[in-house]
Rosetta silent file (secondary structure, phi, psi, omega in degrees, C-alpha in Angstrom):
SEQUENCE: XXXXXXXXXXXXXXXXXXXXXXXXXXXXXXXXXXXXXXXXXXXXXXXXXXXXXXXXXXXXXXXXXXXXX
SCORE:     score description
SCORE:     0.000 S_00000001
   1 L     0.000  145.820 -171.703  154.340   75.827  188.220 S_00000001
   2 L  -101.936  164.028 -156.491  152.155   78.658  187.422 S_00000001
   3 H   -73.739  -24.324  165.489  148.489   78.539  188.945 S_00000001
   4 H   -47.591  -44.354 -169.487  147.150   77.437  185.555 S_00000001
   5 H   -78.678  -59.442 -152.624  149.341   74.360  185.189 S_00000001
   6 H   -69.864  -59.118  163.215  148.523   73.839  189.128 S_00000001
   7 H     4.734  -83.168  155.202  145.082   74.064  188.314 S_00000001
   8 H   -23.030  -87.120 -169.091  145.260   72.030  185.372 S_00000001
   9 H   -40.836  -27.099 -176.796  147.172   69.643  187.096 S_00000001
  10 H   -65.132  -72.129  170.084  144.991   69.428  190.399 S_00000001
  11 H   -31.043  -76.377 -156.601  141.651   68.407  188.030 S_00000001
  12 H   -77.492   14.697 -130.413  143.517   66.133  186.514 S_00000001
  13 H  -130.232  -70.167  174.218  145.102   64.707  189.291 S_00000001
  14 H   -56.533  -61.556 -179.636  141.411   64.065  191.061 S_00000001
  15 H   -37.597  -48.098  171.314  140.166   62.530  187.655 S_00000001
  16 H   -62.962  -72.831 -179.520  142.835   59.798  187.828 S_00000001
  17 H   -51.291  -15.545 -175.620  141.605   58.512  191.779 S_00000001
  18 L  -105.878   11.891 -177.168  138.476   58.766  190.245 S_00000001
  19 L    61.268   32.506  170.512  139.229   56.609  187.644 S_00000001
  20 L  -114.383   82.650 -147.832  138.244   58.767  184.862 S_00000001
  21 H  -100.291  -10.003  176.642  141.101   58.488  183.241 S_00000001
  22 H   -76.592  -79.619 -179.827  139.176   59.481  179.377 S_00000001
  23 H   -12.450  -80.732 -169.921  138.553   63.016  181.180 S_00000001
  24 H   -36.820  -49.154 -176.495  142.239   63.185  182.634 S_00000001
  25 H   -91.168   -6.629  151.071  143.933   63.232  179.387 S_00000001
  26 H   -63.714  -16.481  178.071  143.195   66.010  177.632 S_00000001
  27 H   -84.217  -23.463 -170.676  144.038   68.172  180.637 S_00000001
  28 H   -76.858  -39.936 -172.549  147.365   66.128  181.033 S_00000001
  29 H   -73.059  -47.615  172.030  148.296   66.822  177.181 S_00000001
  30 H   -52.154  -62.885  165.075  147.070   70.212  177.672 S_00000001
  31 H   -21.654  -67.828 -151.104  149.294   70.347  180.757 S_00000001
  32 H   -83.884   -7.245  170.353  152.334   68.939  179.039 S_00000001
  33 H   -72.442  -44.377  170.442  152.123   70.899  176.085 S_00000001
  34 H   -64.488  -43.493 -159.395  152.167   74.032  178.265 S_00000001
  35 L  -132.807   92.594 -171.035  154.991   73.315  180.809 S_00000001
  36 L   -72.681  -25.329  176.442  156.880   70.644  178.608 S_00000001
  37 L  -104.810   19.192  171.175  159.420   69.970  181.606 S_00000001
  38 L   -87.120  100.046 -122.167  156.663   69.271  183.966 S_00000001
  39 H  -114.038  -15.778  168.533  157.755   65.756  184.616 S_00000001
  40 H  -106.440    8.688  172.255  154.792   64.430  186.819 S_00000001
  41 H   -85.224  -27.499 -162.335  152.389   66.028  184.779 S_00000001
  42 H   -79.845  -20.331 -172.647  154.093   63.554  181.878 S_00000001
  43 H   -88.156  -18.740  163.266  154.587   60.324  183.887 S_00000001
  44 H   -66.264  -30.027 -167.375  150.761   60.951  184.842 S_00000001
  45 H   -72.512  -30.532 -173.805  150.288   61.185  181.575 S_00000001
  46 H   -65.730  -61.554 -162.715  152.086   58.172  180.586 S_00000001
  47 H   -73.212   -2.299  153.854  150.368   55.982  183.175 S_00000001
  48 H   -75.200  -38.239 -173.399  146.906   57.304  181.528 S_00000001
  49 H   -88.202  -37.115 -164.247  147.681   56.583  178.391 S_00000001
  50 H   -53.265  -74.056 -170.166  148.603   52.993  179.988 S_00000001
  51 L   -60.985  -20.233 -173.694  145.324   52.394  181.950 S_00000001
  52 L   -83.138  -36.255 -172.227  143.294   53.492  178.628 S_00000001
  53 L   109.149   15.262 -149.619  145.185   50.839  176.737 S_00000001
  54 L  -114.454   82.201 -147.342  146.821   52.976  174.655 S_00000001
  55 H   -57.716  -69.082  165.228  149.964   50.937  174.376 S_00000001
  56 H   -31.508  -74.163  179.900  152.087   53.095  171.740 S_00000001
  57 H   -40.275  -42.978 -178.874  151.662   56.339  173.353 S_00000001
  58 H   -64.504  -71.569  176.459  152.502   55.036  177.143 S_00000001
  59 H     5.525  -71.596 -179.891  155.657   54.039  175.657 S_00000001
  60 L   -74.942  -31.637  179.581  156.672   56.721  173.508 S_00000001
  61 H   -79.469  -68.654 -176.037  155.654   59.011  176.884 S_00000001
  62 H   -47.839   -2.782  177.169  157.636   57.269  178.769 S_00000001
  63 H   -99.381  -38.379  153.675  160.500   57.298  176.741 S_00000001
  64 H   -35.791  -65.732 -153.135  160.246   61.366  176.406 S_00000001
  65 H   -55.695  -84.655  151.503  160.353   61.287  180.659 S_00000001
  66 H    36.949  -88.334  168.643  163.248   59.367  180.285 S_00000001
  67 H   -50.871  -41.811  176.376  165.135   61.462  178.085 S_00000001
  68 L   -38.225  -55.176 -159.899  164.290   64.244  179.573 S_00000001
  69 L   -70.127    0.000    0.000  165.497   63.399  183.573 S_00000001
């Protein structure tokens, strides 16, 4: 991971324990856009879209991890 991504990832990674999980995803999407095989930036992402209610999306992320592994 390149210090951007860790960066990236760190924020949002603290946002999530903090329960700010509206914050957390644009830096996760930003993340995952950037490093596309970053696979705990996506299943954070997934589990984000999840706690927001955002039913469709967790889904559809989680089936991208999926394919991916």
């Amino acid at each position: 991971m390149q210090e951007q991504e860790e960066q990236l990832f760190e924020r949002a990674t603290n946002l999530c324990r903090e329960k700010q999980f509206q914050e957390a995803k644009p830096l996760l999407e930003q993340l995952v856009g950037m490093a596309p095989a970053n696979l705990e930036a996506r299943f954070n992402l997934a589990k984000v879209y999840f706690r927001l209610e955002e039913f469709q999306q967790s889904i559809s992320t989680f089936d991208e991890l999926i394919n991916l592994e």
